[in-house]
N, C-alpha and C positions, 0 to 999 in steps of 0.2 A: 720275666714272662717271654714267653716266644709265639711269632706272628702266627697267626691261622692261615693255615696254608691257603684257605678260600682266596683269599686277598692277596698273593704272591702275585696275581695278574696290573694290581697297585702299582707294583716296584720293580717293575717291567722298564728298561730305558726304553727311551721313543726321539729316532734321527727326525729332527725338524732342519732339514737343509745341511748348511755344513755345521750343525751343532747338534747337541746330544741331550735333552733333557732324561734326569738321572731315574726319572718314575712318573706318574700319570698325573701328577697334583699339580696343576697348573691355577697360580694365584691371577684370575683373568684383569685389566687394568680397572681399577675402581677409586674413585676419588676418596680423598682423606680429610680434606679441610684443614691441610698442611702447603702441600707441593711448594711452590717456587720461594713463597712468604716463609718456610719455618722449613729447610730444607735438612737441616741436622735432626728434628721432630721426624720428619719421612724417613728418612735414612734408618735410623734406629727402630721407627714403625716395622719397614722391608725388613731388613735383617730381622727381626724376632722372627717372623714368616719361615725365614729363607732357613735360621736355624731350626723352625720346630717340623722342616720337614719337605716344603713346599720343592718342587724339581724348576717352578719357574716362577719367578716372582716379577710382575710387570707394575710400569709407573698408574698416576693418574692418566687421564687426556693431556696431550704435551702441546702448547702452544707453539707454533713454527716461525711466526712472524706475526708483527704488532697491527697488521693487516684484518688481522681476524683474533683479537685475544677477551680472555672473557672475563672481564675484572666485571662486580667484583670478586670473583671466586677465584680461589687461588689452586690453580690444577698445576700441573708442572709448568715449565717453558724453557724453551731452545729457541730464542731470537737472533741471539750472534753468540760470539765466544765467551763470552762475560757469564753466560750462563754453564760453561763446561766444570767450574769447579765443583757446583753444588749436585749435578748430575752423576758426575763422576763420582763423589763421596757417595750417592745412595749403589750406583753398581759395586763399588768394593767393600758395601756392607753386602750383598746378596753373596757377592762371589765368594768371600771370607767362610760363608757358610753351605759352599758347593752348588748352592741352587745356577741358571742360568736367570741374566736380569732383560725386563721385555721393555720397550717405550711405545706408546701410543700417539703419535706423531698425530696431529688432530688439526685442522684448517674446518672453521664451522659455519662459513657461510653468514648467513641469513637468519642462523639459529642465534647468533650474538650481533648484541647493539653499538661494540663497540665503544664501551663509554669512556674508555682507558684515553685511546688514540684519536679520537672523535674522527677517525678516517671512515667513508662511507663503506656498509660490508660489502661483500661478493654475492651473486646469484646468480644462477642459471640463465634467470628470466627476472626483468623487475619487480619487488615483489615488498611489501613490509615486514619487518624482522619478528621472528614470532614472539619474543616480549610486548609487551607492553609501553616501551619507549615511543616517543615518536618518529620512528627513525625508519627510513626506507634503504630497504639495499640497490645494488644496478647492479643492471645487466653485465653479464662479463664481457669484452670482447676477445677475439684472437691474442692480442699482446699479455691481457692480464690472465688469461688462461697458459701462455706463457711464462709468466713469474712468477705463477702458482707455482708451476713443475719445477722451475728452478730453485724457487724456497723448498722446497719436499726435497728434492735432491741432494740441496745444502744441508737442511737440516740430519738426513740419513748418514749423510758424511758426520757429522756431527757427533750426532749418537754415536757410532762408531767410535768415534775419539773417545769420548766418553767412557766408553766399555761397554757399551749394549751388546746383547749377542742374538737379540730380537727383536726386529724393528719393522711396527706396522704400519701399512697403510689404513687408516678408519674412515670405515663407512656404515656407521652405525646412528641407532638411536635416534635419528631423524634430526642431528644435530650437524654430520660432517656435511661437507660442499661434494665431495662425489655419488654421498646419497641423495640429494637433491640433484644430481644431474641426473639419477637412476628415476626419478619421479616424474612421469606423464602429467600428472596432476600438478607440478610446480615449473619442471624444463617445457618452457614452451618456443623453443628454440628452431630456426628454422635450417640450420645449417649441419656440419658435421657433427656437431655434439646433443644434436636433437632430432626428434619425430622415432626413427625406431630404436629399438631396445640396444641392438648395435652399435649405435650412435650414442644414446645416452650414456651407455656402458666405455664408451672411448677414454674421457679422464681416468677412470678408475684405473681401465687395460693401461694405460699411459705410466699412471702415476707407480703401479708395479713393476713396471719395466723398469722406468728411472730408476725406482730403488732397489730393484736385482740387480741392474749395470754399475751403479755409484756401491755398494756393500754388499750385493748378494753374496761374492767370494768369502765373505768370512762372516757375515751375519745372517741369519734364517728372515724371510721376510714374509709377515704373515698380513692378511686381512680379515678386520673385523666385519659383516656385514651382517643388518639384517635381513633376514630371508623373508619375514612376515612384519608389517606393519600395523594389523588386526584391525584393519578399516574395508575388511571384502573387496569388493570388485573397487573403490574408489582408491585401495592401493596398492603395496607390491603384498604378494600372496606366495604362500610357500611352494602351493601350487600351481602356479602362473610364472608373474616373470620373475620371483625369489629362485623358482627352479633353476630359470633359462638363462638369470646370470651366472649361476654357479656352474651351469654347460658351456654357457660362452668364455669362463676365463679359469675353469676346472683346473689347470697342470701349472696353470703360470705361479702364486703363491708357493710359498712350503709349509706353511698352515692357514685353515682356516680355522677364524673362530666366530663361531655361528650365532646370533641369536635372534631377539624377536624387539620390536617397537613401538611405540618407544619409550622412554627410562625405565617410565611408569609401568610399562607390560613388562619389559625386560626382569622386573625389580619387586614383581609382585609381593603383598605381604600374604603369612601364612591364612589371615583371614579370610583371603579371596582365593588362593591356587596352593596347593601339595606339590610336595617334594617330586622333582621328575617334571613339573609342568611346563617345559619348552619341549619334552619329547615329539609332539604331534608337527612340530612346526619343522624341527631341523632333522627330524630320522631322514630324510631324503640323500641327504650333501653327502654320505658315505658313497652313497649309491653310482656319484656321478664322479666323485676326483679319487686319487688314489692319494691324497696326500692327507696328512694327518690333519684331523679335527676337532676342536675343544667346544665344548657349549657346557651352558650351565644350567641351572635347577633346585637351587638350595641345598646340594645334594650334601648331607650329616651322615649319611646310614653306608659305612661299608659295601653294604649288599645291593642296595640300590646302583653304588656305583662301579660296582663290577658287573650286574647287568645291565646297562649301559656298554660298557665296552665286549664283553660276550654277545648282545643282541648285532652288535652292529652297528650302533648308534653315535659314541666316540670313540675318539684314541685317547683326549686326556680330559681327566675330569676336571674342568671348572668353577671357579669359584671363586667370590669375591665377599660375601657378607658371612658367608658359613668359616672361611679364614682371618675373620675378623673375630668372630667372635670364639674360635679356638683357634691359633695361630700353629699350635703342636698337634692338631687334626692328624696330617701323617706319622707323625713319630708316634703319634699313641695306637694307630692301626698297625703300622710295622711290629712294634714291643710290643704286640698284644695286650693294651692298653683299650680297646674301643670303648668299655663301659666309661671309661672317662673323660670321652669326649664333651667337649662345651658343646651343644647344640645350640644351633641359631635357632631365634625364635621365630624368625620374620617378623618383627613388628617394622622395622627399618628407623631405628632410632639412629644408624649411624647414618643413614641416607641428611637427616636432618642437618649433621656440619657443615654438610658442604652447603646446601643453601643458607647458614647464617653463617658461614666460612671462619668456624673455629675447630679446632680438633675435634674428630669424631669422638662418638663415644656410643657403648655397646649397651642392652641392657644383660647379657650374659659375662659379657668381660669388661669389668671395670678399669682395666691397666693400659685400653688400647688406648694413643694418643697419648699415653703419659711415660710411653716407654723411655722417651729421652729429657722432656721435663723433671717429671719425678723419679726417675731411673728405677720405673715398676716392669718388672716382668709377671708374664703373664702365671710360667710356674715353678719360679723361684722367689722367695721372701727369705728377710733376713730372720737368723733364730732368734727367737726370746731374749730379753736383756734382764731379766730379773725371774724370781718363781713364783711371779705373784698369782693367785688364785682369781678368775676374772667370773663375773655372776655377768651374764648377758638377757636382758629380760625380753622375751619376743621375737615369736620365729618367725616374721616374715620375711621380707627379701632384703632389709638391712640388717637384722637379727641373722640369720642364717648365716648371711655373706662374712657379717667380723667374727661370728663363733666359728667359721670354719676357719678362715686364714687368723688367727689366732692360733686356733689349734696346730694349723702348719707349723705356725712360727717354734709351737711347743708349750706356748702357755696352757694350763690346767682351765679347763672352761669348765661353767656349768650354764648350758642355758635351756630357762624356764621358758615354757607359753599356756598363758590362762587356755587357752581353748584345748579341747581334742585332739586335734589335729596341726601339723605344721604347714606354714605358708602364709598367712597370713591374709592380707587382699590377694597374692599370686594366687593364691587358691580359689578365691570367692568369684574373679576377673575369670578364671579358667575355663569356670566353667559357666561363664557367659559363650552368645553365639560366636561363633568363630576364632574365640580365644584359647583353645584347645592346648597349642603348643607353648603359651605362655608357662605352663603347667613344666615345663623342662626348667627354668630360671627355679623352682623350690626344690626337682628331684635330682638336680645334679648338685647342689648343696648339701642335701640330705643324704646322697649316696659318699660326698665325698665326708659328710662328720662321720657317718657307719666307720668310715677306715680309720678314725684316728681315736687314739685309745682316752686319748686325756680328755675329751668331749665329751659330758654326760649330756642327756638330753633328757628332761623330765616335762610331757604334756600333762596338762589339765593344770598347772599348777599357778594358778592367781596370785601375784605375789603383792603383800603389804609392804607397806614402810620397817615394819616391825620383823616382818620376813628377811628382807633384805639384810637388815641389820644382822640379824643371827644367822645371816648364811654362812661367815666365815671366807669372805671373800674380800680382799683388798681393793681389787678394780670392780667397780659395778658399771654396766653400760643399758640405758634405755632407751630400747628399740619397741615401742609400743605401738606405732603408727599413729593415726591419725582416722577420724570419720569427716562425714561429710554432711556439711551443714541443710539445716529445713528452711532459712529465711529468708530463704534468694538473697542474700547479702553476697557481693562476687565483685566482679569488674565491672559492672555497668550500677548496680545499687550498689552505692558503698557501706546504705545502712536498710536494716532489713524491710522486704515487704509488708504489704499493710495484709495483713489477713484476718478474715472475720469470724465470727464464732461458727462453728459448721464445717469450716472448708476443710477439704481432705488435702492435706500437704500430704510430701512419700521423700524423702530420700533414695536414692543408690543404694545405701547400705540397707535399706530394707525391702527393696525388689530382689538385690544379691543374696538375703537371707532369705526368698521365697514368698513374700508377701507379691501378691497381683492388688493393684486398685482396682477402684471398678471405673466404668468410662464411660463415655469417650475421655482419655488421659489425656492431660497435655505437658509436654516436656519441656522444660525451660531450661534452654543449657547455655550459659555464658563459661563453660569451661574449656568450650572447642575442640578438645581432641577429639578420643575416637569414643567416649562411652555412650554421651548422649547419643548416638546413632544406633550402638548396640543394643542399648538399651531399649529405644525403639523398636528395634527388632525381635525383641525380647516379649516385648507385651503382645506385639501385630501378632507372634506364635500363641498367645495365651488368648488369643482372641478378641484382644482389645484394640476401637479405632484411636490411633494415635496421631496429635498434629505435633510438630517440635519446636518452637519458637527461640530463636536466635537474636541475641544485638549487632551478631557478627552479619559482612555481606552476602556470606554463604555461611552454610552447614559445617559443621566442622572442623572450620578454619586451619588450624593449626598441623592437621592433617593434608596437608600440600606440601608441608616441609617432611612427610614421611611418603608419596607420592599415590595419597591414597582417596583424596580427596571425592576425585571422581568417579570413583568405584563405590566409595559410601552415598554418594548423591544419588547414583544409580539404581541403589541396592536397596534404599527409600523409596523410589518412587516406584517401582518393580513390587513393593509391599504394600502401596496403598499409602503410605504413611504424607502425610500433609506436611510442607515445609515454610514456617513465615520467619522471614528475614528483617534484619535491618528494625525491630522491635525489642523494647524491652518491656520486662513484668514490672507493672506497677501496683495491682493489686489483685488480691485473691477473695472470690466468696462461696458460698456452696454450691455453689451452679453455674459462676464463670470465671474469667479471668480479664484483666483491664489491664490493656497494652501503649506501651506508644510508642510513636515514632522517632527511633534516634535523635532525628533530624530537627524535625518541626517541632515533635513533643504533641502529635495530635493524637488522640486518645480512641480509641476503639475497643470493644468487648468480643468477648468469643465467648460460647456454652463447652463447658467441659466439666464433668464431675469429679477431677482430681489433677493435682499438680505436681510434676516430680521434678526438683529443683534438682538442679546438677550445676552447681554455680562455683564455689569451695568446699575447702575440710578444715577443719579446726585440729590441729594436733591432741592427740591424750597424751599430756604429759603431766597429768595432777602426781601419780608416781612420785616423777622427776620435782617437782617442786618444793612438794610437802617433804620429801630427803632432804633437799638443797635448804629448807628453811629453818633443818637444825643441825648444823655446823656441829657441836659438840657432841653431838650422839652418832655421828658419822664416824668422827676421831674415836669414841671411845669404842667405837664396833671394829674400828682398823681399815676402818676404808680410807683410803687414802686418792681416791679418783671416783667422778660420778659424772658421767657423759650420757649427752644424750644424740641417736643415730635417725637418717631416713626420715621418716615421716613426721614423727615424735618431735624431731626438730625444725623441718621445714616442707610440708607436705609438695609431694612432684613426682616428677614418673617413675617409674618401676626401678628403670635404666639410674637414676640419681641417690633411691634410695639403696641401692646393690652400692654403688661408685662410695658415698658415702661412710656404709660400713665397713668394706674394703680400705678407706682412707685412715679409719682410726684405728684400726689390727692393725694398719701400716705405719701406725705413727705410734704407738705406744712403746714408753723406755728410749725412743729413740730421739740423739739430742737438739736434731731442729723439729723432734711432731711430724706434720703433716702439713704443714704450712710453705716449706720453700719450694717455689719452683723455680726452674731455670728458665729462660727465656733466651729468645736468639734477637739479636740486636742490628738492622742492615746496614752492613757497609759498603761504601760506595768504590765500586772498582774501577779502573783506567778506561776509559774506552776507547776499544784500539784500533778505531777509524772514526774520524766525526762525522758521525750521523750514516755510520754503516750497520744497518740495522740487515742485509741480504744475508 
């Protein structure tokens, strides 16, 4: 295939200083839940990037000195030279693949507790670290404002060594130390580096110099900043003083790269903000520097991002979760590839690693993070190792996922799904509120079995034990899923509620099928993410008053590791919707419900005329058992393998049951399975000054 001309505006180079990015795909620094801890895991992460296409591939946030590091998350880190081997391996995986490799040089203040180093943090102005630690920062003075510059300086020489050939200063996300000098509301300083915007703006002007004087000669030196903090007049505004820094220090960088705060606005999921939604914040910054500028947007669509750069708006498109979850993004626009791009979903399931600091992991790409463990690429698999004939039962998102990478590989699939329709729960979720794009994780499955010949796809077709048998298939796999229990039985009851004759119990699966209770409904969700919310939302549209009762401290718990928390809290209370905490269901009758208190155990009642447990699911795997419980009539049918995928095995997110069936199409005929991974092992290097950590 060959590129559409529309897009040639793509693969445009673009001079960033004295370096050259080869086209506009600019991978912007986004954390992994790899960096410093698993530094060959990153290396081979970048490189996939750098070969599917990316013109600049940049690290996590880069620690500079043990002063401000942020254990326990593991982002990159540049303390002294002890750390130049592992940094250097991820630049000459970038470079190997033509991209330009970026570092996020990152000093964070007040935003980290420091719990590594127990050294007290940095700030502006005295002030409590915004965790939850006990821990208070100080004031900077003159001196330590001093060997701030100096470790930035060092560290940029550093990188350099390294190989960087883009090395920023950040001031982003409401986490770095020169954002917080830019904050009225936090600098409350009386000297040079405080009271006007001038002043606050000093370290930043400072810290760019240093590092145009120590590398600007051969490395491009960019700053991240945000322009809008989405707190109005009480903080920086796009159009206020977000403008007037990027007036004040306009020519000095050689790129900027733009966006909004913090993580959580930066980071929006697809259920709160569309594609393009930082446009209103940063269309300005063209207006004011002549130098090139990246921002992001979720941006997946071609079109989208070539107006972008025709309006005026950037120079290079941006991106961090939308190259995650297709890593060959550009190479499939250039080859006139685009219908097969992986589209991100925005749920932000990779955001999740890094707060429980294990490799990310996608719900559209199952291979990211396993690039160098399980040496998965995102689109290469190895071919077939036998002819066997594989019957795959159930199209949802783990059904789909191994009948298509199967078919890659070359195996003869056939896979059945009882229902109508393909997708399984992706489809039922989809089309809940705000769940719209989840609906891409079944048609980019489905578009890519369309292309392969040996895939048959047969809906409506309910298969028996006796089916199975006579399919004439060696390998059977069962991808059934899984529903969702009525007995409140979950993580706070271990055994089911007491329910009395009368009471209107409801399910998830049968609000998702279209059924409305009647109400006032009450929601009992001990499952935390994000449904009981939706769900919510779901009935307040049908007209129904809804209260949601949690054992958890908050609503939705588990949704803070996807940075969404407080936007679903918002979005409740904005609908009327009634929120009780810190309660669990103890009993159910036709007319109330009987709660108590995590704590105490003290019992109170509520009137509601219907209850929708959202607690667990129970697997459907009767299929799977009643096969597995005759041995003999399996052999005599020729099946020689009966697995079961996804839900069907272990009911969980979206993102595990895709990973899942990706893992056993990856592991089939092949001689260690799916089971070995590699792992990286820390060795302890010389250190070549005692206790020279500058």
């Amino acid at each position: 295939m060959t590129r559409d001309s529309r897009y040639d505006i793509l693969f445009e180079p673009v001079p960033i200083g004295p370096v050259t990015a080869r086209n506009r795909f600019y991978q912007v620094p986004h954390c992994s839940g790899m960096g410093h801890s698993r530094p060959a895991a990153e290396a081979a992460m970048r490189a996939v990037k750098a070969e599917g296409g990316w013109g600049v591939v940049c690290t996590p946030e880069c620690e500079i000195h043990p002063s401000s590091e942020f254990a326990p998350y593991t982002e990159a880190r540049l303390w002294d030279a002890r750390d130049l081997p592992a940094l250097g391996r991820w630049t000459e995986a970038v470079h190997a693949h033509g991209a330009l490799a970026g570092i996020e040089l990152a000093y964070n203040g007040h935003a980290v507790p420091n719990r590594l180093s127990r050294v007290p943090p940095f700030a502006p102005s005295a002030r409590v670290v915004d965790d939850y630690d006990p821990v208070q920062a100080r004031a900077m003075d003159k001196s330590d404002i001093r060997n701030l510059r100096t470790w930035h300086r060092r560290a940029a020489l550093r990188a350099r060594a390294a190989g960087f050939d883009i090395v920023y200063v950040y001031a982003g996300h409401n986490l770095a130390l020169p954002m917080h000098f830019l904050s009225s509301r936090i600098n409350r300083r009386g000297d040079e580096y405080g009271g006007s915007l001038a002043n606050r703006a000093r370290l930043l002007r400072e810290l760019i110099e240093d590092t145009k004087e120590a590398v600007g000669e051969h490395c491009a030196v960019a700053v991240r900043l945000a322009v809008d903090e989405l707190l109005g007049p009480a903080g920086i505004t796009c159009d206020g003083e977000g403008r007037e820094v990027l007036e004040l220090l306009a020519e000095l960088p050689d790129l900027w790269d733009v966006n909004v705060s913090d993580w959580a606005n930066d980071s929006q999921t697809s259920r709160f903000s569309a594609e393009g939604f930082q446009e209103p914040y940063v269309a300005f910054v063209k207006q004011v520097t002549s130098k090139p500028v990246v921002g992001v947007g979720r941006f997946t669509s071609p079109d989208a991002m070539v107006a972008q750069i025709r309006r005026g708006v950037l120079d290079l498109i941006g991106a961090a979760r939308p190259s995650i979850a297709d890593p060959f993004l550009p190479r499939k626009i250039e080859q006139g590839r685009g219908d097969e791009i992986r589209e991100c979903i925005g749920c932000n399931v990779c955001v999740s690693g890094d707060f429980k600091q294990v490799p990310m992991r996608c719900t559209q790409n199952p291979t990211i993070g396993e690039e160098w463990r399980s040496g998965w690429h995102p689109e290469r698999i190895p071919p077939a190792r036998s002819k066997d004939k594989v019957l795959v039962i159930g199209a949802g998102p783990a059904g789909l996922e191994c009948a298509r990478a199967l078919g890659q590989r070359g195996y003869p699939v056939l896979l059945a799904e009882a229902d109508g329709a393909l997708g399984g729960r992706v489809s039922r979720e989809a089309a809940l509120p705000g769940l719209a794009a989840w609906a891409r994780v079944r048609d980019w499955r489905i578009g890519r079995i369309n292309d392969l010949a040996r895939v048959e796809v047969y809906p409506g077709s309910r298969m028996t034990a006796a089916d199975v048998r006579a399919a004439e298939c060696r390998r059977v796999v069962i991808a059934t899923g899984a529903h969702w229990r009525r007995d409140g039985s979950g993580r706070y009851n271990a055994l089911p509620v007491v329910v009395a004759e009368g009471a209107r119990i409801f399910s998830p699966d049968e609000l998702m099928a279209g059924v409305t209770p009647p109400g006032p409904v009450m929601i009992y969700d001990d499952d935390h993410n994000y449904l009981g919310g939706v769900l919510a939302e779901l009935l307040v549209r049908a007209g129904r008053e809804v209260c949601l009762v949690t054992p958890a401290p908050v609503i939705s718990r588990w949704t803070e590791y996807t940075l969404e928390q407080g936007r679903i809290q918002r979005r409740l209370i904005e609908l009327g919707v009634e929120t009780v905490v810190q309660r669990g269901l103890v009993a159910v009758t036709e007319c109330e419900a009987e709660l108590e208190c995590v704590y105490t155990g003290a019992r109170s009642r509520r009137a509601c005329a219907a209850v929708v447990m959202v607690t667990a699911r129970d697997p459907d795997d009767g299929l799977y058992h009643e096969l597995r419980a005759e041995p003999a009539a399996l052999a005599a049918a020729g099946i020689r393998s009966l697995d079961r995928i996804g839900d069907c095995l272990a009911p969980g997110l979206i993102a595990a049951a895709v990973w899942s069936g990706h893992r056993l199409a990856r592991g089939f005929d092949e001689p260690t399975g799916a089971d070995t991974l590699d792992h990286e092992v820390a060795v302890e290097i010389a250190r070549p000054e005692a206790g020279n950590h500058g």
